[in-house]
C-alpha positions in Angstrom: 42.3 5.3 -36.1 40.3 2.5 -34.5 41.1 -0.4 -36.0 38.0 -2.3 -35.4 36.7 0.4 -37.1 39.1 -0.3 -40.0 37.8 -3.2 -40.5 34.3 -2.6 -40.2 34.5 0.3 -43.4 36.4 -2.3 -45.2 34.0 -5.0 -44.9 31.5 -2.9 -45.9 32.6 -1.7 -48.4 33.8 -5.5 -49.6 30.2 -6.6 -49.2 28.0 -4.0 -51.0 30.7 -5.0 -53.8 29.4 -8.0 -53.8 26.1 -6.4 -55.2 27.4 -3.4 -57.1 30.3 -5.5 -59.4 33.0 -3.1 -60.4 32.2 0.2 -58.5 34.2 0.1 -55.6 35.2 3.6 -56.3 31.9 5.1 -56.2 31.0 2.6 -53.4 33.7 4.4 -51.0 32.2 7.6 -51.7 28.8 6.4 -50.4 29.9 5.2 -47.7 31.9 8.6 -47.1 28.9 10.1 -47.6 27.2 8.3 -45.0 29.5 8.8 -42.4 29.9 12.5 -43.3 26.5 12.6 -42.0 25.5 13.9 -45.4 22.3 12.8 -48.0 23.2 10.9 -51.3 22.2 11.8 -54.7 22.8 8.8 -57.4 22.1 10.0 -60.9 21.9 7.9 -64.1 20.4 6.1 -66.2 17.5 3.0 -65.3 18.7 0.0 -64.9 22.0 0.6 -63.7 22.0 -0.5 -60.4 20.9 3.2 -58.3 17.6 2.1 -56.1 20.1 -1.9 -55.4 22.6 0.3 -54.3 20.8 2.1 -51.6 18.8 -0.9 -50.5 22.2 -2.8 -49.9 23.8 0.1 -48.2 21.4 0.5 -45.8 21.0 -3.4 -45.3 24.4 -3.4 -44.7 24.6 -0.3 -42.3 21.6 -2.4 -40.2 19.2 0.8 -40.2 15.6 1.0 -41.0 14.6 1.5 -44.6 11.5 3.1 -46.6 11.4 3.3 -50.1 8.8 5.6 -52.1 8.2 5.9 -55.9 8.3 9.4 -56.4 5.8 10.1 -59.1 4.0 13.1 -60.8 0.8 12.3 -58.7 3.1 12.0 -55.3 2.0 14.7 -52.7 3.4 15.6 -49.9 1.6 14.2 -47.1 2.3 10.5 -49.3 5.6 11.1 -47.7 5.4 12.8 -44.7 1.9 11.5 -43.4 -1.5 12.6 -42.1 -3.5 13.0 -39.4 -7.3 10.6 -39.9 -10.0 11.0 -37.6 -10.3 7.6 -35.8 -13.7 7.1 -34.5 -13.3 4.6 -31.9 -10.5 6.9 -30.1 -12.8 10.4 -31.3 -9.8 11.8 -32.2 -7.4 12.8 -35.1 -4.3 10.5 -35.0 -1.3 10.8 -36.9 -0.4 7.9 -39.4 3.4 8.3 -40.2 4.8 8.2 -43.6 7.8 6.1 -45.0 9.9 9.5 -44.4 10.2 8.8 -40.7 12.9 5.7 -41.3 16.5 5.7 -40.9 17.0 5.7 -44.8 14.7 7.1 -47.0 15.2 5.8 -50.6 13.5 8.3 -52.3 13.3 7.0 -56.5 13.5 9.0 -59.2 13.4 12.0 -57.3 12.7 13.8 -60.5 9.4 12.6 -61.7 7.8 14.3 -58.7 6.8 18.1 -58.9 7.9 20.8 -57.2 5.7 20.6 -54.2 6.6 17.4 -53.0 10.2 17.3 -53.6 10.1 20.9 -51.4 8.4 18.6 -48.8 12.0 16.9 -48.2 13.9 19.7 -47.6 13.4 20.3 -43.9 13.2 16.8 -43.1 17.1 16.8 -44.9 18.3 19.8 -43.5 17.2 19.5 -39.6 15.6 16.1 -39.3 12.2 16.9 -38.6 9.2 17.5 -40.4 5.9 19.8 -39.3 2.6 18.4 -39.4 -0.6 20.1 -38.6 1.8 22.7 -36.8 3.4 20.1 -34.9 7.0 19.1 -35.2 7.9 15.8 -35.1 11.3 14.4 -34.7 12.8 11.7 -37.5 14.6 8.8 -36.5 18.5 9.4 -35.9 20.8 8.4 -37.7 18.5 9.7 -40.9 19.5 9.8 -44.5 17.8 10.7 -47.9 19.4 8.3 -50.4 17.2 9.8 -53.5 17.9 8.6 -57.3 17.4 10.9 -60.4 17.5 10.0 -64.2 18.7 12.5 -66.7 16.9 15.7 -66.9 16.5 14.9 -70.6 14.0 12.0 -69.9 10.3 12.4 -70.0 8.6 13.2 -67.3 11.5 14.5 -65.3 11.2 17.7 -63.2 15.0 19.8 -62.6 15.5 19.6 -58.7 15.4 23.5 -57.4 19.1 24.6 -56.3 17.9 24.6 -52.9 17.7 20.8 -52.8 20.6 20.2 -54.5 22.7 21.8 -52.2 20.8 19.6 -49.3 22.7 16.6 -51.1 26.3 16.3 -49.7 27.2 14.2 -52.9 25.7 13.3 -56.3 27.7 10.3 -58.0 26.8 8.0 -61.0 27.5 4.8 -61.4 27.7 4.7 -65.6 27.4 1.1 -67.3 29.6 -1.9 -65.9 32.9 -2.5 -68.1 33.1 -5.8 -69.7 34.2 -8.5 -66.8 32.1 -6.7 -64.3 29.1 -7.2 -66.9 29.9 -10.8 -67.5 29.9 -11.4 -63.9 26.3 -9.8 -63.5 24.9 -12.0 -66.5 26.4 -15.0 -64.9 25.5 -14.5 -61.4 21.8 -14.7 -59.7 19.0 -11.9 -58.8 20.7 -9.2 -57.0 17.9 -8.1 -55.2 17.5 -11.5 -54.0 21.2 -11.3 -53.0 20.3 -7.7 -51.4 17.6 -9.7 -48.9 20.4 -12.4 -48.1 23.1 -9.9 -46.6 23.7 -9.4 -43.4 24.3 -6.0 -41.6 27.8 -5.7 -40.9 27.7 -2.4 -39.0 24.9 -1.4 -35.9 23.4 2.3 -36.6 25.6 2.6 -33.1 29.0 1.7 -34.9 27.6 4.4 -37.7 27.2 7.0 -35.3 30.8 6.2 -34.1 32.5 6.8 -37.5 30.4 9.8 -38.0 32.6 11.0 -34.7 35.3 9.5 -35.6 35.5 11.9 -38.8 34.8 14.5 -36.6 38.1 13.9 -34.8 39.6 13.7 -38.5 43.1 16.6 -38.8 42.5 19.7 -41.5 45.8 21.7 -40.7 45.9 25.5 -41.8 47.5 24.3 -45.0 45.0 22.1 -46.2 42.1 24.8 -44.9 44.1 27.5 -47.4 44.2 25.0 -50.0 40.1 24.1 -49.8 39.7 28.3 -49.0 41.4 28.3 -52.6 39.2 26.2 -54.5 36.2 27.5 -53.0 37.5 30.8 -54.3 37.9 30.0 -57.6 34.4 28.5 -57.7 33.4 32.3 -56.9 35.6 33.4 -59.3 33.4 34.0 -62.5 36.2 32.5 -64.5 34.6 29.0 -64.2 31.1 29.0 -63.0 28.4 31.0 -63.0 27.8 30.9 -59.2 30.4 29.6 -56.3 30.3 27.4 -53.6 28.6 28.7 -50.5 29.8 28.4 -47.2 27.9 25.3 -46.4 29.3 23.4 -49.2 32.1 24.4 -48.3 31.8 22.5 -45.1 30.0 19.4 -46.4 33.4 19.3 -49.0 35.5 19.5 -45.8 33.5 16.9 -43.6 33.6 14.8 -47.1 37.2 14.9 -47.4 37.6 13.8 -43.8 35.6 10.7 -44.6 37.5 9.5 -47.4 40.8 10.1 -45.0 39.1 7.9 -42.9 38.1 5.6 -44.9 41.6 5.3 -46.1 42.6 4.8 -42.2 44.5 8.3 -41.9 43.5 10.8 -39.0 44.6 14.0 -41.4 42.9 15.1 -44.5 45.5 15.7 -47.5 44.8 17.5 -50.0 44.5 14.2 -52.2 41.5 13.8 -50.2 40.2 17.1 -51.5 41.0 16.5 -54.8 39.3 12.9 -54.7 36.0 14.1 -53.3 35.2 17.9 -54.4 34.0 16.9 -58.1 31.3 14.2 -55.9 30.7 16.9 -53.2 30.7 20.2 -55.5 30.0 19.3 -59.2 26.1 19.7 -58.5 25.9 23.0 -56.7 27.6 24.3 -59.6 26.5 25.7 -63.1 29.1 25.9 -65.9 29.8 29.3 -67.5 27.5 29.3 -70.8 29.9 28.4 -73.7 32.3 26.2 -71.3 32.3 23.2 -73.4 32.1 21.1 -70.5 29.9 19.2 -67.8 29.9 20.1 -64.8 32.4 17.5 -63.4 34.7 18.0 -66.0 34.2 21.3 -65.2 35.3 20.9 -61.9 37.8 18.6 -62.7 39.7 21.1 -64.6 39.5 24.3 -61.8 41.1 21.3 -59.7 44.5 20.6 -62.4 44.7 25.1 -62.5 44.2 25.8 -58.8 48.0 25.5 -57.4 48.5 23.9 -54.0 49.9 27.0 -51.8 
């Protein structure tokens, strides 16, 4: 591995922990994320710290960013844009919305209806949208960082499976322990210390590592061992529903990240282990009576699936 890349992943994942006190482990997986190539779903509570994540990742990564408030009002062309009839041109011209930035921070992702959050999913899965019967190309690199409180909170809308599985992972944060806390009481502003960062990666060095993972080893041993666990997901002894073959993927090009990321040019099945309940727990329903979340859920295929 590159090792000016190295230390480029390590100081960014150094500074957004600046911001985001005691979370380096979820930090590395949005920063996995990213360089997968893949759209991030944060889910949690308010007040946590989602919508400061984003804004510092995406600071930090030096690309463009455009953040909308997804409401029950929201419609789609709030998102993608429309075209107005200028007079002085005589002509209909096409005002752009926030979508077309490098990051999209789309907030509570949830509290918009069906209609609008179907908007996003061709912009997700093939970077464009189509306006007025024209297609129109998104910036690249080009990432949906959306945020979702609990589906038991008013005013919240369930995401359709079909967006879900546009999201390569869905993390949460959960409340600060006790030092990290102290340390946010004590300190100033964060999103004051958001505006003060610097970028410590070009969107050209981004594009790099997403080739760079790429390049990343899966030997025939580690492919049976994923084939495995993708299997049992189908099983009908744990879910409702399996994995599809396009998860499976986004699982593999996830694990590669975190190999990466942990400067190694083969995925182990550690790797897999690490990121399938991030990449996977989502797409997933729990067989009725379970007793269990969906992470644990998948937790707990993980410990019974043997490694071949």
């Amino acid at each position: 591995m590159d090792a000016a890349l190295s230390r480029q992943l390590d100081a960014l994942v150094d500074q957004i922990s600046t911001i985001i006190v005691g979370k380096r482990a979820q930090i590395r997986d949005c920063v996995a994320c990213v360089m997968a190539g893949g759209h991030l779903l944060i889910e949690d509570v308010p007040g946590v710290g989602k919508t400061t994540l984003a804004h510092a990742l995406s600071v930090s990564l030096g690309l463009r960013f455009s953040r909308i408030q997804f409401t029950a009002d929201l419609m789609p062309s709030d998102l993608i844009g429309v075209s107005i009839y200028e007079r002085n041109r005589e002509a209909f011209v096409f005002h752009p919305g926030p979508v077309f930035a490098q990051v999209l921070l789309a907030d509570e992702i949830n509290r918009a209806g069906p209609k609008t959050q179907s908007a996003l999913l061709e912009a997700m899965e093939e970077q464009q949208v189509t306006v007025e019967g024209e297609t129109r190309a998104l910036p690249r690199p080009f990432f949906v960082i959306a945020t979702q409180n609990p589906s038991d909170q008013l005013g919240t809308y369930p995401l359709p499976e079909s967006q879900l599985d546009r999201f390569l992972m869905c993390i949460t944060l959960g409340y600060p322990d006790h030092d990290s806390e102290r340390a946010l009481l004590a300190g100033g502003d964060r999103r004051e210390a958001v505006q003060a960062l610097a970028p410590v990666m070009t969107p050209d060095d981004l594009l790099a590592a997403q080739r760079a993972v790429l390049a990343v080893h899966a030997g025939p041993a580690l492919l049976d061992y994923l084939q495995l666990l993708i299997a049992a997901t189908r099983s009908g002894q744990w879910f409702t529903e399996g994995l599809s073959p396009r998860a499976g993927i986004a699982v593999l090009r996830a694990a590669k990240a975190r190999a990466l990321l942990d400067r190694r040019g083969h995925v182990a099945p550690d790797d897999v282990q690490a990121i399938l309940p991030q990449a996977a727990a989502h797409r997933l329903l729990p067989l009725a009576g379970a007793g269990r979340g969906r992470l644990e859920q998948v937790r707990a295929m993980i410990e019974a699936v043997p490694l071949p």
